[in-house]
MINUTI-885894 format. One record per residue (C-alpha): x, y, z; residue in three letters; residue number from 1; chain. Coordinates in steps of 0.2 Angstrom, whole numbers, plus 5000, padded with zeros to 4 digits. Layout:
residues N
SITE     u     v     w  type  seq  mol
SITE     X     Y     Z   ala  NUM    A
...
***
This chain:
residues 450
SITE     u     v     w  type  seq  mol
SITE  5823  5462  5579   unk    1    A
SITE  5837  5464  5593   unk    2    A
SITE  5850  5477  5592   unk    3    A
SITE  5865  5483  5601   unk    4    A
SITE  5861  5497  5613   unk    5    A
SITE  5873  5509  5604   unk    6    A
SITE  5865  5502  5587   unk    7    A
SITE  5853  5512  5577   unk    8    A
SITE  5834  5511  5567   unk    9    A
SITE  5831  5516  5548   unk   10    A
SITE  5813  5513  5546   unk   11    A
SITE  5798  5524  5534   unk   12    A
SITE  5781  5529  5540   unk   13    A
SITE  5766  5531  5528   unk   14    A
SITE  5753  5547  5528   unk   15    A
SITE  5736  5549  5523   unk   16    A
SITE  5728  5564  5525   unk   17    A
SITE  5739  5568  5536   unk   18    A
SITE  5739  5556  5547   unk   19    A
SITE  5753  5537  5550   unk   20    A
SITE  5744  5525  5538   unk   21    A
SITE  5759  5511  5540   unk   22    A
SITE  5776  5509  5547   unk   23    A
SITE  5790  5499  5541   unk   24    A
SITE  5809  5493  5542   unk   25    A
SITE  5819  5499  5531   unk   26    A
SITE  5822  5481  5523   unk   27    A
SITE  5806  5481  5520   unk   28    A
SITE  5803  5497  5512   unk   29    A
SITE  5817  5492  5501   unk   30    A
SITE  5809  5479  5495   unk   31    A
SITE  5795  5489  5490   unk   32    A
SITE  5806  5500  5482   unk   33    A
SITE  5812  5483  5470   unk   34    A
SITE  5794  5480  5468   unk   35    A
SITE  5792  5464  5477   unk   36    A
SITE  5778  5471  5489   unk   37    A
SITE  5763  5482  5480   unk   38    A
SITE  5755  5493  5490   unk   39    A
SITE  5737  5495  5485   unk   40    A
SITE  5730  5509  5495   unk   41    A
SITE  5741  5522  5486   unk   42    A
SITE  5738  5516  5469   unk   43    A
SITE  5741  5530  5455   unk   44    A
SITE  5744  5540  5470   unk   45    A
SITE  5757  5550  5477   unk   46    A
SITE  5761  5547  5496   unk   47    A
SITE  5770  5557  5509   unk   48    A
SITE  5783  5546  5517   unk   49    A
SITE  5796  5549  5532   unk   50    A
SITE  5812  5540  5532   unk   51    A
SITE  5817  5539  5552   unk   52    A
SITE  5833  5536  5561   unk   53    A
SITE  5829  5527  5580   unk   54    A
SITE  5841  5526  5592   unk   55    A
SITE  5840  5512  5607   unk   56    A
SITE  5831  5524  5619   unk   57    A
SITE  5817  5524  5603   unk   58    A
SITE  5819  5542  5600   unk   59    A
SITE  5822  5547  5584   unk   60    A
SITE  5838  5557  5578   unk   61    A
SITE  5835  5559  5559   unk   62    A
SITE  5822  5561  5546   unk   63    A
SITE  5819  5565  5529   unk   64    A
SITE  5799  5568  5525   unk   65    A
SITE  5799  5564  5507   unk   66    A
SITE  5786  5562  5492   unk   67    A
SITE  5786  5543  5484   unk   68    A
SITE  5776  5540  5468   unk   69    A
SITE  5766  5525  5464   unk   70    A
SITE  5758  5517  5448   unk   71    A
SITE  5740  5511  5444   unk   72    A
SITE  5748  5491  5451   unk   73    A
SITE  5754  5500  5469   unk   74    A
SITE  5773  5499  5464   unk   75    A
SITE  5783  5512  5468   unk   76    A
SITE  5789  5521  5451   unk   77    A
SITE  5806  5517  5443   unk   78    A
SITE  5811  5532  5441   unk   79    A
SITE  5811  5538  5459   unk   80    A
SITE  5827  5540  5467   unk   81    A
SITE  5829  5549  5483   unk   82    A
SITE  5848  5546  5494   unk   83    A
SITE  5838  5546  5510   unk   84    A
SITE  5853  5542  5520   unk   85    A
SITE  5864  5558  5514   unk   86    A
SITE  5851  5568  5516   unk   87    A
SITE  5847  5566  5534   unk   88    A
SITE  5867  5568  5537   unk   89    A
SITE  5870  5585  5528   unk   90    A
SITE  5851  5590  5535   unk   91    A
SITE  5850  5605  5545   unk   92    A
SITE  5845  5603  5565   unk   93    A
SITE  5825  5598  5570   unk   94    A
SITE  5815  5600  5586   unk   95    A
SITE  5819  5588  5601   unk   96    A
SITE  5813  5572  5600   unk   97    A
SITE  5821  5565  5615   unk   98    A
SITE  5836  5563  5611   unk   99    A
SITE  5841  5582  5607   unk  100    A
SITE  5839  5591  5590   unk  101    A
SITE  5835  5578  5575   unk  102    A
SITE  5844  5578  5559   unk  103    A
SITE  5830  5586  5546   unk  104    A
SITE  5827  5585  5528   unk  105    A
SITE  5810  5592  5524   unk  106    A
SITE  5805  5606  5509   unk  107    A
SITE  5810  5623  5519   unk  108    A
SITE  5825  5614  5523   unk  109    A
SITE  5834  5603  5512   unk  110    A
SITE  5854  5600  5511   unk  111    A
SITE  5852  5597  5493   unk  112    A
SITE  5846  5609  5482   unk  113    A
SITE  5841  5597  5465   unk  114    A
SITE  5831  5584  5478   unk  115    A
SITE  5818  5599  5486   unk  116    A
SITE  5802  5596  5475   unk  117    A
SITE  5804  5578  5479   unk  118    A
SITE  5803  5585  5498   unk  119    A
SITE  5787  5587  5509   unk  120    A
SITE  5783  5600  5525   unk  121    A
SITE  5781  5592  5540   unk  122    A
SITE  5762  5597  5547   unk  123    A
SITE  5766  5609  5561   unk  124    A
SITE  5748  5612  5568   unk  125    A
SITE  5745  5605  5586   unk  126    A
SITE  5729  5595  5580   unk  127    A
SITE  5739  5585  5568   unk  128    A
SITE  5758  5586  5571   unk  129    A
SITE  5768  5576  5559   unk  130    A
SITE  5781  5576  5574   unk  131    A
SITE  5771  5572  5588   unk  132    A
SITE  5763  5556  5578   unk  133    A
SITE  5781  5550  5573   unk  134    A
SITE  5787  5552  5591   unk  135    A
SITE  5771  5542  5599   unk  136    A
SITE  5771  5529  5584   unk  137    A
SITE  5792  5526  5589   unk  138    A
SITE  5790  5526  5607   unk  139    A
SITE  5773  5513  5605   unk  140    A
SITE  5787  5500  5595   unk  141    A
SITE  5773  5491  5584   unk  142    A
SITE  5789  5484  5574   unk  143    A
SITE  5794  5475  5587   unk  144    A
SITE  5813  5484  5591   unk  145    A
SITE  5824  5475  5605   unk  146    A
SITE  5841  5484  5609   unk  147    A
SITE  5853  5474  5620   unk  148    A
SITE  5859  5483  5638   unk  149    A
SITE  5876  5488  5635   unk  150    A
SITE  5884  5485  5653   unk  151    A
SITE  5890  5500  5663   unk  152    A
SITE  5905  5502  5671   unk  153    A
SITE  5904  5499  5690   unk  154    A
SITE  5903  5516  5701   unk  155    A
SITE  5918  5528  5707   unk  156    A
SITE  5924  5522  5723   unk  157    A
SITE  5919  5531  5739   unk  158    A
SITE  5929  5548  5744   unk  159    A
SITE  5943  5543  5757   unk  160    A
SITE  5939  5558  5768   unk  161    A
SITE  5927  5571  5772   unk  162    A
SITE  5938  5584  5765   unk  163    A
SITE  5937  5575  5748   unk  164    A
SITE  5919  5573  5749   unk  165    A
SITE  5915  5591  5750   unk  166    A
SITE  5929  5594  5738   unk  167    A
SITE  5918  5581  5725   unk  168    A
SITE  5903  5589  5730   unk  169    A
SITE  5908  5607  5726   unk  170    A
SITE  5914  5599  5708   unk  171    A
SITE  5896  5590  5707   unk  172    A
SITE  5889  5606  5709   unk  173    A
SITE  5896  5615  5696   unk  174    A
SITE  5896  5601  5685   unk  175    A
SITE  5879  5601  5688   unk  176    A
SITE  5876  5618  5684   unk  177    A
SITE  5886  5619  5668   unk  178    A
SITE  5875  5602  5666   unk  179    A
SITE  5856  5611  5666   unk  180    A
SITE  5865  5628  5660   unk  181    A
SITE  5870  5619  5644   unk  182    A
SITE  5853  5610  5643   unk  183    A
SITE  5844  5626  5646   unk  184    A
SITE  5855  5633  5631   unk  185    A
SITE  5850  5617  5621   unk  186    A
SITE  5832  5618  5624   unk  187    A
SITE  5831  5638  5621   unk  188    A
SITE  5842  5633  5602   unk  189    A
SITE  5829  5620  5600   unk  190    A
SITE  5815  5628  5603   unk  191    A
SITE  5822  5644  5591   unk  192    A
SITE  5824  5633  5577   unk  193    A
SITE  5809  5624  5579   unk  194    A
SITE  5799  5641  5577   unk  195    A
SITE  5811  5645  5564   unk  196    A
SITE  5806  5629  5556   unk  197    A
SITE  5790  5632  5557   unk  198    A
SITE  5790  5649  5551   unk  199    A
SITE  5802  5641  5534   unk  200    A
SITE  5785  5628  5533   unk  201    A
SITE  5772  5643  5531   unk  202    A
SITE  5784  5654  5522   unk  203    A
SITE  5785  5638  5508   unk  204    A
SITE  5766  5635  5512   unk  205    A
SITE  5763  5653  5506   unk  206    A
SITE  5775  5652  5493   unk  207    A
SITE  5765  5636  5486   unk  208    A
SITE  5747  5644  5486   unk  209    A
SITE  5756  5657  5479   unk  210    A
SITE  5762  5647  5464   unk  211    A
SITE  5746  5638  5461   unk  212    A
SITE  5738  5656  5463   unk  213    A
SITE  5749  5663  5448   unk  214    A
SITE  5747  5648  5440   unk  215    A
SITE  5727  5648  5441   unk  216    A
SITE  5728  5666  5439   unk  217    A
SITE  5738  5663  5420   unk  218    A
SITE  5726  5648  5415   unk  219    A
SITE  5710  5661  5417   unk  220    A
SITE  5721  5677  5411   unk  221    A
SITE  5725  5664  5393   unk  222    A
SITE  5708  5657  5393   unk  223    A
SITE  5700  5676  5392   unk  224    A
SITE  5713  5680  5380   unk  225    A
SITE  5709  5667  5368   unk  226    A
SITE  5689  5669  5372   unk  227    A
SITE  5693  5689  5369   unk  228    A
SITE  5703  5681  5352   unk  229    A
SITE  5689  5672  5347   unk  230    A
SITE  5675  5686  5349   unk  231    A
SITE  5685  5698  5338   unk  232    A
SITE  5686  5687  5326   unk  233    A
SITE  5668  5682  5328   unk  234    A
SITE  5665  5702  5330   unk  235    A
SITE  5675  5704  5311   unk  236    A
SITE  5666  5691  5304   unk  237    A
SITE  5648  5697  5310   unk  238    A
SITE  5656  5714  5301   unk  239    A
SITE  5660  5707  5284   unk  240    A
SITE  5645  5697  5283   unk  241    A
SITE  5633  5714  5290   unk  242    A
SITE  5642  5725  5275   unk  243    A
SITE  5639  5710  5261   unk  244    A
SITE  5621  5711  5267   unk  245    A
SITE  5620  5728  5269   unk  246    A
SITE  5625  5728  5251   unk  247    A
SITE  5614  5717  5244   unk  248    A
SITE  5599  5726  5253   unk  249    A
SITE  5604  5739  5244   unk  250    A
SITE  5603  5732  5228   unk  251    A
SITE  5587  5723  5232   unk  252    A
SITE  5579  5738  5239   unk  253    A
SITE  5583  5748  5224   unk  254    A
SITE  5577  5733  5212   unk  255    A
SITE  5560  5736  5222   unk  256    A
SITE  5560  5754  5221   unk  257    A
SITE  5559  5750  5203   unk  258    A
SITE  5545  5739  5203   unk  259    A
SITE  5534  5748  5215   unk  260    A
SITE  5535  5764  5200   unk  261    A
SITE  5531  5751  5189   unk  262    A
SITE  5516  5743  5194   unk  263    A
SITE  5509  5759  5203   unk  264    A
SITE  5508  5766  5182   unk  265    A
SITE  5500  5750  5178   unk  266    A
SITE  5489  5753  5192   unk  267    A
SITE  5484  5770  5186   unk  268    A
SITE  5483  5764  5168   unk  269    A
SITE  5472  5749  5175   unk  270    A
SITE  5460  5761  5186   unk  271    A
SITE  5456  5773  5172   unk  272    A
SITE  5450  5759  5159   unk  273    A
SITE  5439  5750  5173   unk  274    A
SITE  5432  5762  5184   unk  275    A
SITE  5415  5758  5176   unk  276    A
SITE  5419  5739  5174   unk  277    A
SITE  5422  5741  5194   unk  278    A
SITE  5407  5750  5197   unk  279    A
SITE  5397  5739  5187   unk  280    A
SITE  5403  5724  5199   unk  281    A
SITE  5401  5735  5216   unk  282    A
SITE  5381  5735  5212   unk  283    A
SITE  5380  5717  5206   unk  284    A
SITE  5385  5713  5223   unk  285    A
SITE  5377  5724  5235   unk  286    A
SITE  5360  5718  5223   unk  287    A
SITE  5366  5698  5223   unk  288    A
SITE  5368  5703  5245   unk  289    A
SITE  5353  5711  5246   unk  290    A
SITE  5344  5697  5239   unk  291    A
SITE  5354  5684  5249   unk  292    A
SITE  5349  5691  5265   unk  293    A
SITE  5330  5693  5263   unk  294    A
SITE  5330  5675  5258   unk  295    A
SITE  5339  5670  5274   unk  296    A
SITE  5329  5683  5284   unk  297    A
SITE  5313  5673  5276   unk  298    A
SITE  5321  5655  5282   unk  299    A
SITE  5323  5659  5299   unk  300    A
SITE  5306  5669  5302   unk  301    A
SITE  5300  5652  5295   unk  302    A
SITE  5310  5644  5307   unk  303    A
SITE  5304  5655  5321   unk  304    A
SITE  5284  5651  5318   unk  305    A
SITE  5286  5636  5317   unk  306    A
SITE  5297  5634  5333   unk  307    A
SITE  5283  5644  5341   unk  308    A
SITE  5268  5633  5336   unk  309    A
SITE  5279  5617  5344   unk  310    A
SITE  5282  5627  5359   unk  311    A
SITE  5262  5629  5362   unk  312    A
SITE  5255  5611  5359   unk  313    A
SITE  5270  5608  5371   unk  314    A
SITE  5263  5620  5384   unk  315    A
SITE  5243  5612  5380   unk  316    A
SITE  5251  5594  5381   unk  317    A
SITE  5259  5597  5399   unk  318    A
SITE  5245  5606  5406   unk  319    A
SITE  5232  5590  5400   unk  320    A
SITE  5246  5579  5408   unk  321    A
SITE  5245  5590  5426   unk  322    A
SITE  5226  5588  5427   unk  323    A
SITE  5226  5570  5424   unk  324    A
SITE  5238  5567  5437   unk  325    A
SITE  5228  5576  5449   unk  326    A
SITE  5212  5567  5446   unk  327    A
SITE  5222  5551  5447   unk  328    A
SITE  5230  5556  5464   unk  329    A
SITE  5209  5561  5471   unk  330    A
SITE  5204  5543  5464   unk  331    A
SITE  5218  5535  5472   unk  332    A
SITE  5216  5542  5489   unk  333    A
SITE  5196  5539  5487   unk  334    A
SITE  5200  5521  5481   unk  335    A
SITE  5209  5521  5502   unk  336    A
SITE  5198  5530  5510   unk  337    A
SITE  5184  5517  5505   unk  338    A
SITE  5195  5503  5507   unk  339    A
SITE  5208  5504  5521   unk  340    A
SITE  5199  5514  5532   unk  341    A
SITE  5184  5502  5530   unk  342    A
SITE  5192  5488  5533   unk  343    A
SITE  5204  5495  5549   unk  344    A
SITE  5188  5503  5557   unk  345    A
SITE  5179  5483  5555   unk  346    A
SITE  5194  5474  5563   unk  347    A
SITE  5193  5486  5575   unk  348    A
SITE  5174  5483  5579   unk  349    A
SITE  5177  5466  5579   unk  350    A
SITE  5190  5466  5591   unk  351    A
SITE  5206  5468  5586   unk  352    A
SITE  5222  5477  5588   unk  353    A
SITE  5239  5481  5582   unk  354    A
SITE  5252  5474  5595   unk  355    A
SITE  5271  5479  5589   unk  356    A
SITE  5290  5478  5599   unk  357    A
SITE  5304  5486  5598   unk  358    A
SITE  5318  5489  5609   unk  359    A
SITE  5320  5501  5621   unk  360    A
SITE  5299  5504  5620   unk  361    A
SITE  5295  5485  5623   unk  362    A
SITE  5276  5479  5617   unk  363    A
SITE  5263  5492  5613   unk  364    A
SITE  5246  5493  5606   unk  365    A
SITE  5246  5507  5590   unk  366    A
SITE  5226  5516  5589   unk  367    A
SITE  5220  5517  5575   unk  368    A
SITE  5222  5535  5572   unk  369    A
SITE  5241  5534  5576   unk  370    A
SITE  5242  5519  5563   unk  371    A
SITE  5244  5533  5550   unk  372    A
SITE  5257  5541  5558   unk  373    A
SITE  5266  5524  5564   unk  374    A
SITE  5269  5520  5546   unk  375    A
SITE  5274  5537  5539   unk  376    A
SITE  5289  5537  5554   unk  377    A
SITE  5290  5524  5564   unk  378    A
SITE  5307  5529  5573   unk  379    A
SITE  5300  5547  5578   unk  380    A
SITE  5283  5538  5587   unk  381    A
SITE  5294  5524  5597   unk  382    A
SITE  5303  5538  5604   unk  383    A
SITE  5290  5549  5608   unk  384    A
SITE  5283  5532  5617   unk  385    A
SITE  5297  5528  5626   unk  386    A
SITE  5301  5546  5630   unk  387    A
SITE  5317  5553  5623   unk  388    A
SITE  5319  5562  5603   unk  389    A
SITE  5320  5554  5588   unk  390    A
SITE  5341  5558  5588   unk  391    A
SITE  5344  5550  5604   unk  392    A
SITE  5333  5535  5600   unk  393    A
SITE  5343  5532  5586   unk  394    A
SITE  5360  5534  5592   unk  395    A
SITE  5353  5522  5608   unk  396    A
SITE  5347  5509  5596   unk  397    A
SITE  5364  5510  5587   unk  398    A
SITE  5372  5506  5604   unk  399    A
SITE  5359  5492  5605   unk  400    A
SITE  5362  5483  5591   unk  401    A
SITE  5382  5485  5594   unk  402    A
SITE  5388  5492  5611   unk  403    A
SITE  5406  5498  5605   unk  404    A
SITE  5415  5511  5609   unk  405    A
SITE  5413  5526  5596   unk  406    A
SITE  5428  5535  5599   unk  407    A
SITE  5442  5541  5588   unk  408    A
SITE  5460  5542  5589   unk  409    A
SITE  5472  5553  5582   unk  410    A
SITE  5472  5545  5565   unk  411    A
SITE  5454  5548  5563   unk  412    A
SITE  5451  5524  5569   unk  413    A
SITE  5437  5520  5576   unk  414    A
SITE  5439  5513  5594   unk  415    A
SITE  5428  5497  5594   unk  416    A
SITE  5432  5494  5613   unk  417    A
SITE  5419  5483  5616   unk  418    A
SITE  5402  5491  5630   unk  419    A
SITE  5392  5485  5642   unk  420    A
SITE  5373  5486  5634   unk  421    A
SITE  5361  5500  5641   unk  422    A
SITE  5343  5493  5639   unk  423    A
SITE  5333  5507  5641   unk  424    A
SITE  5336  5524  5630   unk  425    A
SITE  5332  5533  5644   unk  426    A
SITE  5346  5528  5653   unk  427    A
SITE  5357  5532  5637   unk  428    A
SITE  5368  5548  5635   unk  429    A
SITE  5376  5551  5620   unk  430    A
SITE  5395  5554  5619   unk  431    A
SITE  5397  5545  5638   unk  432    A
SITE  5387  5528  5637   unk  433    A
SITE  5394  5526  5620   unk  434    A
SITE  5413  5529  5624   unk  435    A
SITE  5424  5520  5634   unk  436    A
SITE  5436  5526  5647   unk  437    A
SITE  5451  5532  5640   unk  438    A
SITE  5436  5543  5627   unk  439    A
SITE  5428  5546  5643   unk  440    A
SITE  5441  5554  5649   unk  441    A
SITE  5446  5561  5634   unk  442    A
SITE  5428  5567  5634   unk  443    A
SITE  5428  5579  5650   unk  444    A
SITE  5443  5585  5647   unk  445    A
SITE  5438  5594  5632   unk  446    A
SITE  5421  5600  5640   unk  447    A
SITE  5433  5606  5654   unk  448    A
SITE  5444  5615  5641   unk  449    A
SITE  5428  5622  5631   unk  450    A
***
């Protein structure tokens, strides 16, 4: 879009949370506003919106920060209506954007009384200045603004003489003092009614969280009230019901009263004309007890002997069983004493001998009077051959029959690494030939710790 250089922007920015969500031409906004274009990221929302006024230098000179309202679609709602363009011309003065003080319409600061609730505060913190985005956002010209060079008017002709050069520069001097004076002036009027501004923002700030304060404050004050309403009429109530009780415990209590004299009469009455009658039935029982309890006492003495008399063919019955196991244990190793020994002690006249192998201890001859203790254990007499203890022989022969490292790591795996095999047990050591290298290691490190 190309505009004269004297011409001027309207164009609206978009917030959310505080920040420039969108910017947009004003013929495009205005077509939103007759809900040709939806916008459907403040749908059933209320946005903050800035109407701006750009210059040709892209330094804004106006602006209105303004509430619009949109439906559950994204249009904007029918009823707003906000003159945008009178407001920024009877607006108060703004901070300097660039091209002096703006034109600004904003809460704090409205030129129209009836129009202020549709109005918004500009965020004044440094972090998130409304002005400071607006002014980067303008100056980047994302919407593509072209303003036509007016042409300037071609320079004063040189001074004839020297006399009227210094004359000029004496001018050119004061000019350009009045010049930075005045800006000085400007920048100082500027600056005091930007903190003024600032200091209408926080004083409508307050005044807001004030409002919703007061507001909250009546909402809680009303709800006690009513919750205090409704306890005292629970409170009467509870009163009324507690007298009709009351009364009606009064009248039951009395009623008992009465029926209490009553039968206590009939219970004297009762009492005198069968005392015997009761004493009568006190001895009936205490005989009809009597005789129940010596009957019982009989069962269970019963019961007692006879229990007894089980108990000692019990005792005769296990004692018969011990002796018969003994005498069958003594005929059984009498049965191998005359038989095994007989026929080891022949096959050993005639010649011959037990040979066996095992690894580590290699082939051996077993005597005959080791033979016995060969077969109660044979482990314990191959080591004592091969001249290490039974632990280590078995721990060897473990290795032996699979050299792998025995090692664990940190989650309690075996290592499994695989060994090379140590033939002889007495060449073994446990806890090093076993391991690896890394559990070697591992190994002497702990022994150096310990």
């Amino acid at each position: 879009m190309t505009l004269a250089g004297t011409e001027t922007l309207e164009a609206v920015v978009l917030f959310s949370e505080d920040l420039i969500s969108r910017e947009l031409l004003y013929p495009e906004f205005e077509a939103i506003l007759d809900g040709f274009i939806p916008v459907p990221d403040f749908k059933g929302a209320s946005a903050k919106a800035v109407y701006l006024v750009v210059n040709s230098n892209l330094c804004v000179t106006a602006a209105v920060f303004f509430l619009l309202d949109f439906d559950g679609k994204g249009m904007v709602d029918r009823r707003w209506n906000i003159p945008l363009q009178q407001l920024a011309e009877v607006s108060g003065k703004g901070p300097d954007m660039g091209a002096g003080p703006i034109r600004l319409a904003c809460y704090s600061q409205c030129g129209i009384g009836w129009h202020q609730k549709k109005l918004w505060d500009p965020q004044m913190d440094a972090a998130k200045s409304s002005f400071v985005q607006i002014k980067k956002s303008v100056s980047s010209n994302r919407m593509g603004l072209i303003f036509r060079k007016v042409p300037q008017e071609n320079a004063a002709p040189v001074a004839a003489n020297a006399a009227d050069q210094q004359h000029n520069t004496k001018i050119l001097k004061r000019k350009i003092h009045e010049h930075y004076s005045q800006e000085l002036r400007n920048q100082m009027a500027s600056l005091i009614k930007e903190q003024r501004l600032r200091i209408s923002t926080l004083h409508s700030k307050q005044q807001e969280t004030v409002q919703k304060l007061q507001h909250e404050h009546q909402q809680r004050l009303q709800a006690y009230q009513a919750k205090i309403e409704e306890l005292k009429n629970q409170n009467t109530d509870l009163e009324v019901r507690n007298h009709s009780l009351k009364e009606s415990f009064d009248v039951q209590a009395s009623k008992v009263e009465g029926l209490r004299e009553y039968f206590q009469h009939k219970l004297k009455a009762a009492q005198s004309d069968e005392s015997s009658q009761m004493l009568a039935l006190q001895e009936n029982f205490k005989l009809e007890l009597d005789l129940k309890v010596q009957t019982a006492t009989a069962e269970l003495r019963e019961m007692l002997d006879m229990r007894e008399v089980e108990l000692f063919y019990r005792h005769q019955n296990e004692t018969a069983l011990k002796e018969e196991i003994v005498k069958i244990k003594q005929d059984y190793q009498q049965l191998l004493n005359n038989s095994g020994e007989q026929l080891l002690t022949r096959l050993e006249k005639a010649g011959i001998n037990f040979v066996v192998y095992h690894p580590g201890a290699g082939q051996f001859t077993i005597p005959l009077a080791d033979l016995s203790h060969y077969l109660e254990n044979p482990v314990s007499y191959i080591a004592k051959n091969s001249g290490v203890g039974e632990r280590l022989y078995s721990a060897w022969f473990d290795h032996y029959q699979n050299p792998s490292c025995n090692g664990v790591d940190g989650n309690g795996h075996k290592c499994g690494r695989a060994l090379v095999r140590i033939g002889s047990p007495v060449e073994f050591h446990e806890g090093e030939s076993d391991r690896c290298e890394h559990h070697q290691l591992i190994s002497y490190k702990l022994v150096s710790e310990r």
